[in-house]
C-alpha positions as CSV (number, residue, x, y, z in Angstrom):
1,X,76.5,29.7,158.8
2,X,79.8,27.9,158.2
3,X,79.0,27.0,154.3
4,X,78.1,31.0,154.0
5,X,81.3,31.4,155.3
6,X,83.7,29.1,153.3
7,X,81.7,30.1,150.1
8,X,81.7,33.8,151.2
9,X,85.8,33.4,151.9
10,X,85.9,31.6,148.6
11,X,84.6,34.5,146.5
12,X,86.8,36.6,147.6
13,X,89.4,34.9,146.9
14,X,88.2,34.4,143.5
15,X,86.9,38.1,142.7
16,X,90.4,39.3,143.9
17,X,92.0,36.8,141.8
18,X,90.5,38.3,138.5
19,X,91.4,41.7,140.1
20,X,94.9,40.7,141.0
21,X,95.9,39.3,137.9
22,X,95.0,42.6,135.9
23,X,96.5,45.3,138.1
24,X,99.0,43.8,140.5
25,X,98.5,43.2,144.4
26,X,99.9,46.4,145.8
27,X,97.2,48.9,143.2
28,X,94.2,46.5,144.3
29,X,92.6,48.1,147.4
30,X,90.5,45.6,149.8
31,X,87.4,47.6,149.1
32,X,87.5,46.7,145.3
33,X,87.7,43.1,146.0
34,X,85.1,43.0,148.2
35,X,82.9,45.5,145.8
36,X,83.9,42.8,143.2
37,X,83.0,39.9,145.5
38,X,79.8,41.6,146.8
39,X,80.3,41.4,150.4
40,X,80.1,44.7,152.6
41,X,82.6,46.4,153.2
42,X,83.4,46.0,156.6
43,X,83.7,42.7,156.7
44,X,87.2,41.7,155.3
45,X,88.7,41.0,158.5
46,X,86.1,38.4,159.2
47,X,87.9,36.2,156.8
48,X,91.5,37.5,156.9
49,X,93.4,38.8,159.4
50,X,95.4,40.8,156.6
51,X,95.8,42.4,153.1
52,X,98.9,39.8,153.5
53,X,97.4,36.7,154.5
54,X,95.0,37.5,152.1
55,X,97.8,37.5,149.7
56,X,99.3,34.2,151.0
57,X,95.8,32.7,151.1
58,X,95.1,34.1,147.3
59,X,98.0,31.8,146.1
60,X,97.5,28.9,148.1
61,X,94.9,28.6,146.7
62,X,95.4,29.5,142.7
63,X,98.0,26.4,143.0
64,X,96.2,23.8,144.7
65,X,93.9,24.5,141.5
66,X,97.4,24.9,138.9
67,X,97.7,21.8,140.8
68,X,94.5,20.1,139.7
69,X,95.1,21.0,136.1
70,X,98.4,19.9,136.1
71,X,97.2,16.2,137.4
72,X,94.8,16.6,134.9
73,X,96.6,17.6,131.4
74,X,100.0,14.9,132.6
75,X,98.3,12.3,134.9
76,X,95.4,11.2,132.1
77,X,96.9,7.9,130.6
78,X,93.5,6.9,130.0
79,X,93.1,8.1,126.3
80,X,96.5,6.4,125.2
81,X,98.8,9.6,125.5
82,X,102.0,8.6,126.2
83,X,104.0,11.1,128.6
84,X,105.9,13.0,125.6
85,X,102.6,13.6,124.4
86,X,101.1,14.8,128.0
87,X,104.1,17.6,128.0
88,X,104.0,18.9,125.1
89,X,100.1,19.5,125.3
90,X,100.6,21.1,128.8
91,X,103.1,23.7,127.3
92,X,101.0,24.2,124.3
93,X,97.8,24.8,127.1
94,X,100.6,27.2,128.6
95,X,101.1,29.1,124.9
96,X,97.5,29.0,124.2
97,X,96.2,30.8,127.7
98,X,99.0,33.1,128.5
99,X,98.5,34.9,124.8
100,X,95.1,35.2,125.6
101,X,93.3,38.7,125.8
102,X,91.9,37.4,129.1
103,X,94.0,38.9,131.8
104,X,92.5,37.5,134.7
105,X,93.0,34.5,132.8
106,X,97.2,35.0,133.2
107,X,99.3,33.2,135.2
108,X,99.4,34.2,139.4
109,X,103.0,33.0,139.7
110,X,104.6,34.9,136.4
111,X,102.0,38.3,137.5
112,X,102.9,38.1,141.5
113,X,106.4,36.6,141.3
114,X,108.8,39.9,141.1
115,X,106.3,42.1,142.9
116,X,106.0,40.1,146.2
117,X,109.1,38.7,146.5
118,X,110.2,41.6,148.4
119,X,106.8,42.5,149.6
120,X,106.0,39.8,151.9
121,X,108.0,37.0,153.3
122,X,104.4,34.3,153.6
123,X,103.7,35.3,149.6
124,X,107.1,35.0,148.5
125,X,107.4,31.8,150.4
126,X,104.1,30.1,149.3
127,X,104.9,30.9,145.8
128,X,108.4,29.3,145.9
129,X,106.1,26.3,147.5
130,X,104.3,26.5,144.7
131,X,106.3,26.5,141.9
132,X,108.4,24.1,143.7
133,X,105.3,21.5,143.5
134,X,104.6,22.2,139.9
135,X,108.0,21.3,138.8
136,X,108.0,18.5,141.0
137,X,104.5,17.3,138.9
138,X,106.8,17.7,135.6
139,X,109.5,16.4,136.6
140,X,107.8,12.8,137.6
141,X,105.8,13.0,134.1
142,X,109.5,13.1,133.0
143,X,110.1,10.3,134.9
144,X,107.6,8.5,133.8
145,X,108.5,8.9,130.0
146,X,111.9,7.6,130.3
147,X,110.2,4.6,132.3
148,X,108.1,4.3,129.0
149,X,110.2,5.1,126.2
150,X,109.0,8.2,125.2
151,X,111.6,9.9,126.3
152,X,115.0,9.6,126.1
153,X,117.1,8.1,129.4
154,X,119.6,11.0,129.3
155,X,117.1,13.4,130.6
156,X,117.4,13.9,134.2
157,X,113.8,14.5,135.1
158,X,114.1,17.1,138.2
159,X,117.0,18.7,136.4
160,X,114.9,19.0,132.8
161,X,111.4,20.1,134.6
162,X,113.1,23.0,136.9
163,X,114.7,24.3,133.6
164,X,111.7,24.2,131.0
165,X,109.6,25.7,134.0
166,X,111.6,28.8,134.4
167,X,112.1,29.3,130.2
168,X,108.7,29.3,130.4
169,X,108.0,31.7,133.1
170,X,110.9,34.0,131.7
171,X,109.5,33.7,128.1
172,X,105.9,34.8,129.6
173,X,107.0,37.4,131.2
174,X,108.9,38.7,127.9
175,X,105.8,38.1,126.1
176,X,104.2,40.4,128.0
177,X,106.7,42.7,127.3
178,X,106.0,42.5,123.3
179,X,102.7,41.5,123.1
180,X,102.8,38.8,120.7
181,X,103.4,35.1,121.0
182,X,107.0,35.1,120.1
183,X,108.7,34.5,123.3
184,X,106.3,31.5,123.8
185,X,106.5,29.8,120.4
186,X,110.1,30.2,121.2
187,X,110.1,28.4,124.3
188,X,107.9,25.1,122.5
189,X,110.3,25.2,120.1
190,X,113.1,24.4,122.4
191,X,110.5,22.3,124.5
192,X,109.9,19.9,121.7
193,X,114.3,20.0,121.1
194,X,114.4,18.8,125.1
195,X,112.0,17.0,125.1
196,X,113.6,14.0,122.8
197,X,112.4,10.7,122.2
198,X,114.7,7.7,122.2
199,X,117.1,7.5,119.1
């Protein structure tokens, strides 16, 4: 009964992911994600107390997986990349899927981020978490290329992640706006400028 329940609860979260990312939180009703998830009806509150913890749980759980990717795309040493290399393949991964037609396939963060913030205190709060963890995962890839020497020394790795992440969110988010890849190929542009190898 308990691995029904935990794969049940995971469904949800998933179908209302897909959802979520296409129409906003506040225009999805509960009914849809559970039509989506195919799980009756009445049965929502089994698994969350709330359309709100709901919410919180929703993005808990989109970053622990951001997180996997991320360990994936900058922590793989194991095919000779050095950590210049790792970067600017994650912020290429970044171009390449948030230009896709795919909505559901759209960042959680840069879809959720100005429409919960003064929503609800627990989704506003694990999305700072969130974002707070992914530039933390930058930042010591950073690190670790100034260690190497595939970065320059004058980058200050918490300083340098914290401002790359939040060109890219903002040029995501104006991507959006125009519907083309400009804003992004913008950002990698300036990426590849920051992101400066020794002299």
């Amino acid at each position: 009964m308990r691995e029904n329940y935990g794969e049940n609860k995971r469904n949800i979260l998933m179908a209302g992911r897909a959802i979520i990312a296409q129409k906003g939180f506040s225009a999805v009703g509960l009914s849809e994600i559970l039509a989506a998830a195919a799980i009756p009806k009445g049965s929502f509150y089994h698994y969350f107390g709330s359309k709100e913890q709901y919410g919180r749980e929703l993005i808990e759980h989109y970053v622990a997986g951001y997180l996997e990717l991320l360990e994936r795309v900058l922590g793989d040493v194991a095919y000779g990349a050095s950590a210049r290399e790792r970067l600017l393949s994650y912020w290429g991964y970044w171009l390449d899927s948030q230009c896709c037609q795919e909505l559901e396939q759209r960042c959680l963060v840069v879809k959720l981020s100005a429409e919960v913030a003064d929503l609800s205190e627990d989704m506003r709060h694990a999305l700072h978490q969130g974002t707070q963890a992914f530039i933390d995962r930058i930042a010591a890839c950073i690190a670790q290329g100034r260690e190497e020497g595939s970065l320059h020394t004058v980058l200050d790795p918490q300083a340098t992640a914290t401002m790359l992440y939040q060109q890219w969110l903002g040029a995501s988010l104006l991507s959006r706006l125009s519907r083309d890849r400009v804003p992004m190929e913008a950002a990698m542009l300036v990426t590849r400028r920051v992101l400066v190898p020794p002299q």
